[in-house]
N, C-alpha and C positions, 0 to 999 in steps of 0.2 A: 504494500500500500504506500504510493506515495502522496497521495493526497485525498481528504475525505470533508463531506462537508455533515454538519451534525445542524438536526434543526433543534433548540434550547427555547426552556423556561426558566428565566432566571427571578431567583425571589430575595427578595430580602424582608430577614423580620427583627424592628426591632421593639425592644420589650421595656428597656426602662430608657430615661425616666418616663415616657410618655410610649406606651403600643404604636408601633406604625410598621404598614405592610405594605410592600411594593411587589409586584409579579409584571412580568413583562415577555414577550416569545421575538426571537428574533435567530440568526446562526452566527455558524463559527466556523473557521477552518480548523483542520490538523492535517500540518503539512511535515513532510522532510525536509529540512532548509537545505540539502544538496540537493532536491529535487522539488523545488519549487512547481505550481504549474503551471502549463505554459497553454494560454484560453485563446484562442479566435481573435485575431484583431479587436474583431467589433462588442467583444465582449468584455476586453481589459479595463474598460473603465470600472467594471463592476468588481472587480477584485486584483488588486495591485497591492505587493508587500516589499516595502520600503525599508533598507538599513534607518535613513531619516526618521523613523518610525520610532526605533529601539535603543535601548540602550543609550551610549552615548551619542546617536545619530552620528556619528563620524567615520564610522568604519567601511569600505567599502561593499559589506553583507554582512545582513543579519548575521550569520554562524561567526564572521570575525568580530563584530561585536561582544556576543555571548563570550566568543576564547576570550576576548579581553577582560571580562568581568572576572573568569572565571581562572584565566593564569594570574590576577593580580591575588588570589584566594589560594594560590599553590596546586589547581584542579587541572589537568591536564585528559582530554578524551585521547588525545593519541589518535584522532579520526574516528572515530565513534558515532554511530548514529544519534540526532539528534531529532527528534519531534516537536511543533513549537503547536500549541492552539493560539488563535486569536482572531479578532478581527481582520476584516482585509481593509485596504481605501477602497471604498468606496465611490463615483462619482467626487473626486479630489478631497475626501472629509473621511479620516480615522479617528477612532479613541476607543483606548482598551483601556478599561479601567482592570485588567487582570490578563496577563498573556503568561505563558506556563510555559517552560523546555525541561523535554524529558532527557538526557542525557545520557548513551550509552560509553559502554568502552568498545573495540575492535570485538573481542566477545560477543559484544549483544549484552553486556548486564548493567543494567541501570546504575552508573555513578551517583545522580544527584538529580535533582529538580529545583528551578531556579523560577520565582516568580518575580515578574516583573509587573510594578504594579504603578500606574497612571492616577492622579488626580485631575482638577476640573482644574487647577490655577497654570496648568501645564510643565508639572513637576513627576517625576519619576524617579523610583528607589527600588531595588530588587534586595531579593530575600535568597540565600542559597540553602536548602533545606534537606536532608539529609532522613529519606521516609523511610520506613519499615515495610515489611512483604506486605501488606495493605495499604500501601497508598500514604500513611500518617505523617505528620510532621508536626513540632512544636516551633514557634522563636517569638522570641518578645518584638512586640510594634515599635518601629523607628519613625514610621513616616504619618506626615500630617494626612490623613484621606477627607475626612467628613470635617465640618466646621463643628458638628456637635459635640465629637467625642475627642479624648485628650490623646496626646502618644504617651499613652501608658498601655500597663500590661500586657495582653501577650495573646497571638493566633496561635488554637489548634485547629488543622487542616487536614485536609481527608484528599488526597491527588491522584487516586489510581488513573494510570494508563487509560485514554480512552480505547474502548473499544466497539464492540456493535451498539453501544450504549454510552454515552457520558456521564458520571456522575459525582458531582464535587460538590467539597464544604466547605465553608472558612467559619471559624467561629472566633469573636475578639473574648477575651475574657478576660475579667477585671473586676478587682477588689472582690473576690472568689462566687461573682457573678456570671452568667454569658446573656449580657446585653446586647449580641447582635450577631446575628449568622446570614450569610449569605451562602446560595446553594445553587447551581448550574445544572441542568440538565437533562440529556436529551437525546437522540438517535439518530445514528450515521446514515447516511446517503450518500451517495456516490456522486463526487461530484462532475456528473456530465452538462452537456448545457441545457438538456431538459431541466436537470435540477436543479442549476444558478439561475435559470430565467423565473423558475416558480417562485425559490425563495426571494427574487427580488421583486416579483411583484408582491408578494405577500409582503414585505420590509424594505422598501426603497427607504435609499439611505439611512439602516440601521443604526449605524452608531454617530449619526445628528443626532436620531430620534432618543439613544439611549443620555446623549449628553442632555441634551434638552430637558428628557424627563427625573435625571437625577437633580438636574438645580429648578425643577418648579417643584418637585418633591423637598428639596429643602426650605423652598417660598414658604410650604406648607407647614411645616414643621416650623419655622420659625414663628406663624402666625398664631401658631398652637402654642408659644410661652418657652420654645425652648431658646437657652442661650447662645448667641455664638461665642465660640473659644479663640483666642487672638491663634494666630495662623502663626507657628515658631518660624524662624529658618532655616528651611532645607538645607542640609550636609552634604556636600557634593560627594560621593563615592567614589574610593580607586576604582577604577576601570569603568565607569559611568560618567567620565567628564567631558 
């Protein structure tokens, strides 16, 4: 498989101080970053994957990018298969507020999992995570996401491997609470151009739609008494600059 498209429900629920539920259906790629796909002329507006995109934008490809993240960590794949999900660009407009690489060695055996995770103020931080034969992983929160909530405490995360099936968890947890989980997930499709034309007609320009509706869901939320939290200053990361 070198490339697969999954059609997703993504929800998010959050519980204190105030209950608030979001669900939303839109897709995803999961691609090979040595085997990118390569769509019909006329159809490349609809999904284009950008080094610009990732990481430090500066790299001439994604997968140089990721090495860069991940030789400045001591992580060496040695050429190792990589799987990345995300967003594509869309009609000139991306935003992944969560993009994943699965990292293999020459073997085939999963080194690591790196999540690269996007804000609305157009700030990006990744996590390199280190899962168990389930998918798990732990690390405490560095990065600013939500206006509402602080960088404190700490994600446990659920990353298995997509397969004919996607199914993922984040969960923040703090002060020995879990005030907010977000959860992905959905079933692969093949992506031919039958199946890029449906899901864009079903979701033309997705990830405006998802930018859009995370900052009028926080319109909401603000108008509902919650506070905003001053917005610290992002740390620029080795190998993310």
């Amino acid at each position: 498989m070198a490339a697969a498209l999954y059609r997703c429900r993504v929800t998010h629920v959050r519980t204190a101080p105030k209950r608030h539920l979001v669900r939303h259906r839109t897709y995803m790629w999961l691609i090979d970053l040595a085997r990118p796909p390569r769509l019909p002329r006329l159809l490349r507006p609809l999904a284009r994957f950008r080094s610009a995109d990732h990481f430090a934008g500066t790299a001439p490809t994604i997968r140089e990018g990721l090495e860069r993240f991940l030789a400045a960590r001591g992580v060496d794949l040695a050429g190792g298969r990589v799987l990345m999900l995300a967003n594509a660009r869309v009609l000139g407009h991306v935003f992944n507020p969560l993009s994943l690489y699965w990292c293999h060695d020459p073997q085939g055996r999963l080194r690591c999992v790196v999540a690269e995770v996007h804000n609305t103020y157009g700030e990006r931080h990744c996590y390199l995570l280190r899962t168990d034969e389930r998918g798990r992983a732990e690390t405490a929160k560095e990065f600013h996401v939500s206006p509402f909530l602080p960088v404190e405490g700490g994600y446990r995360m659920r990353l298995p491997l997509p397969d004919r099936a996607l199914d993922l968890a984040v969960h923040w947890e703090h002060a020995g609470s879990r005030p907010f989980t977000a959860t992905v997930r959905g079933e692969r499709q093949q992506p031919g151009t039958a199946a890029l034309l449906r899901a864009a007609v079903r979701h033309p320009w997705p990830t405006l739609a998802v930018s859009a509706a995370i900052r009028a869901h926080g319109v909401l939320l603000w108008l509902r008494g919650l506070p905003v939290r001053p917005r610290p200053r992002h740390q620029s990361q080795e190998g993310v600059e």
